[in-house]
C-alpha positions in Angstrom: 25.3 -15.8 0.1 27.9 -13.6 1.1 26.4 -9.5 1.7 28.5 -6.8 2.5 27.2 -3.9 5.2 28.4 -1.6 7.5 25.0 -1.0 9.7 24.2 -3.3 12.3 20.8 -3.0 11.5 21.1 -4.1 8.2 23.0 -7.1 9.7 20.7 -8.1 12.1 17.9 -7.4 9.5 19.0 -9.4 7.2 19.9 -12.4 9.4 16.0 -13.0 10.7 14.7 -12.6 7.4 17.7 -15.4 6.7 20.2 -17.0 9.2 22.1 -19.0 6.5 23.2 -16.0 5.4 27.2 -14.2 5.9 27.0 -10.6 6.6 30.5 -9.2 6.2 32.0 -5.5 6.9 31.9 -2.8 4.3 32.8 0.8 4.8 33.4 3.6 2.3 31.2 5.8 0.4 28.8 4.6 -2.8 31.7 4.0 -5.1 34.1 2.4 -2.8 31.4 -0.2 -1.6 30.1 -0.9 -4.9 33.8 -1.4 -6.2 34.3 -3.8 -3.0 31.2 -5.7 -4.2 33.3 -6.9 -7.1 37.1 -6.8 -5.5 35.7 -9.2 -2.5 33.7 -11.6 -4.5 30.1 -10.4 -2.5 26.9 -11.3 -3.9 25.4 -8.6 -3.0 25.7 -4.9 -0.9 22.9 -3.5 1.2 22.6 0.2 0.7 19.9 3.1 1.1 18.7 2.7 -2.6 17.5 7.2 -1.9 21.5 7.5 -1.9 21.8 5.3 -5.6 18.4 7.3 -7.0 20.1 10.7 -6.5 23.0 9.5 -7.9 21.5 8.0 -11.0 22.9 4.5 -10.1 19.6 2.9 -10.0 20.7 0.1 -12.7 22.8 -1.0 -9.4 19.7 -2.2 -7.3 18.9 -6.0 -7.6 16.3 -5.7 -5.0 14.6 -3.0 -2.7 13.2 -3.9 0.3 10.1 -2.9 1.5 9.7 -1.1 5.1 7.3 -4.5 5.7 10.9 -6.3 5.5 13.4 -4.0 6.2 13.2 -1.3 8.3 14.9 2.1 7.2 17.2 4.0 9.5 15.1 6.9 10.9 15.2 10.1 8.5 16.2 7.8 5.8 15.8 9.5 2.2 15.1 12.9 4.3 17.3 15.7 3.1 18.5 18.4 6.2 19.3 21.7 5.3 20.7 23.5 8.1 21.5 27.2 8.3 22.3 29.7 11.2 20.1 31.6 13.7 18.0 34.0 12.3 18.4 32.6 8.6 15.4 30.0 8.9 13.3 32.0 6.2 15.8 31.6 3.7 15.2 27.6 3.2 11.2 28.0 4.9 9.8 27.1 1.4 12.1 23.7 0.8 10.3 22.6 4.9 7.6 20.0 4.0 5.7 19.6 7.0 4.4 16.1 6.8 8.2 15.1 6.4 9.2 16.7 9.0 6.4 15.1 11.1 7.4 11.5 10.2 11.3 12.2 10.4 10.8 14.0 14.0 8.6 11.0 15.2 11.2 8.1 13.7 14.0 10.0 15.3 12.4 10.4 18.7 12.3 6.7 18.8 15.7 5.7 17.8 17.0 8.1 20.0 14.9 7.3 23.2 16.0 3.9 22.7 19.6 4.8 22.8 20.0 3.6 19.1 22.2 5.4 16.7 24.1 4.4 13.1 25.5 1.9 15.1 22.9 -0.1 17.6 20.2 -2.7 15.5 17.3 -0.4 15.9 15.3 1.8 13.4 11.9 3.2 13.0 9.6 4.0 10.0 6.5 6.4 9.9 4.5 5.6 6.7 2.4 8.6 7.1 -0.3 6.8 9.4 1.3 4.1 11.6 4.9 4.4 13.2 7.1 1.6 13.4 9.8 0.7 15.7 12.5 -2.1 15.6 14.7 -3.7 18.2 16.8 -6.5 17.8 19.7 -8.6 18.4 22.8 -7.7 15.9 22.8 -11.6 15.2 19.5 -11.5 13.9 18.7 -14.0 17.3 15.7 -11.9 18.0 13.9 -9.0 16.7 11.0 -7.2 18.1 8.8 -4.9 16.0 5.9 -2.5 17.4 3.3 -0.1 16.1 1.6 2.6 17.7 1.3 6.3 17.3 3.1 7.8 20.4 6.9 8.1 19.7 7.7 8.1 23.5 5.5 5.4 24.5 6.6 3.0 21.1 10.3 3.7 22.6 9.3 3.1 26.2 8.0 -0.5 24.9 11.3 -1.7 22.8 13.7 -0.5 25.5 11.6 -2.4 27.9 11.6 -5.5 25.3 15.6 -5.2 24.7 16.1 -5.0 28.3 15.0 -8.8 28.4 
């Protein structure tokens, strides 16, 4: 099967769940990448499905993956708001704290691992366990670990993508 994505961690994802697989490029916004789909002959594109529900595009999603087998980009389906200093109250009421919590934890790892749109690392907070993900953009090797403390869950994939 031929799958079009632009994140590396999609890529290398994708490749240990299935090495037969052929990842190609595919950049743009929603549109562009589901026009691709068909202009390129791809079987399939990988894609947040939070960005196709807000769009009303959800007759375009063959499959979601769970957390269990992909893991989401940290923040992902999170909305920002972001406003000046001093105007904080004026969005207060849209804050949901347990979001916030997750996001800020998933974020702490990606970043203390050095990851970023582009590196094959992610992390996932369901709300009782955080999960972390290394791994190798060709899918050779991918490490996955639980645990509750964002700094110490980063401390242990750096160490494991160090080897």
């Amino acid at each position: 099967m031929r799958i079009g994505t632009a994140s590396a961690r999609r890529r290398a994802q994708l490749l240990a769940l299935e090495p037969t697989l052929s990842i190609e490029p595919l950049r743009g916004n929603i549109d562009t990448r589901l026009r691709k789909r068909g202009e390129r002959g791809l079987d399939a594109v990988v894609l947040a499905a939070c960005g196709l529900d807000r769009l009303g595009l959800q007759p375009e999603i063959g499959r979601r993956f769970a957390p269990e087998e992909v893991l989401p980009e940290a923040g992902q389906g999170a909305l920002a708001l972001q406003v000046r200093a001093g105007e904080e109250p004026l969005v207060a009421e849209a804050d949901h704290a347990e979001t916030r919590r997750r996001v800020e934890a998933e974020r702490a790892v990606v970043f203390a691992i050095g990851g970023g749109c582009l590196a094959p690392v992610a992390a996932h907070h369901d709300g009782s366990v955080l999960t972390g993900m290394v791994a190798a953009e060709d899918g050779s090797w991918l490490e996955l670990r639980r645990g509750d403390d964002p700094t110490a869950l980063a401390a242990e994939l750096a160490a494991l993508a160090q080897k």
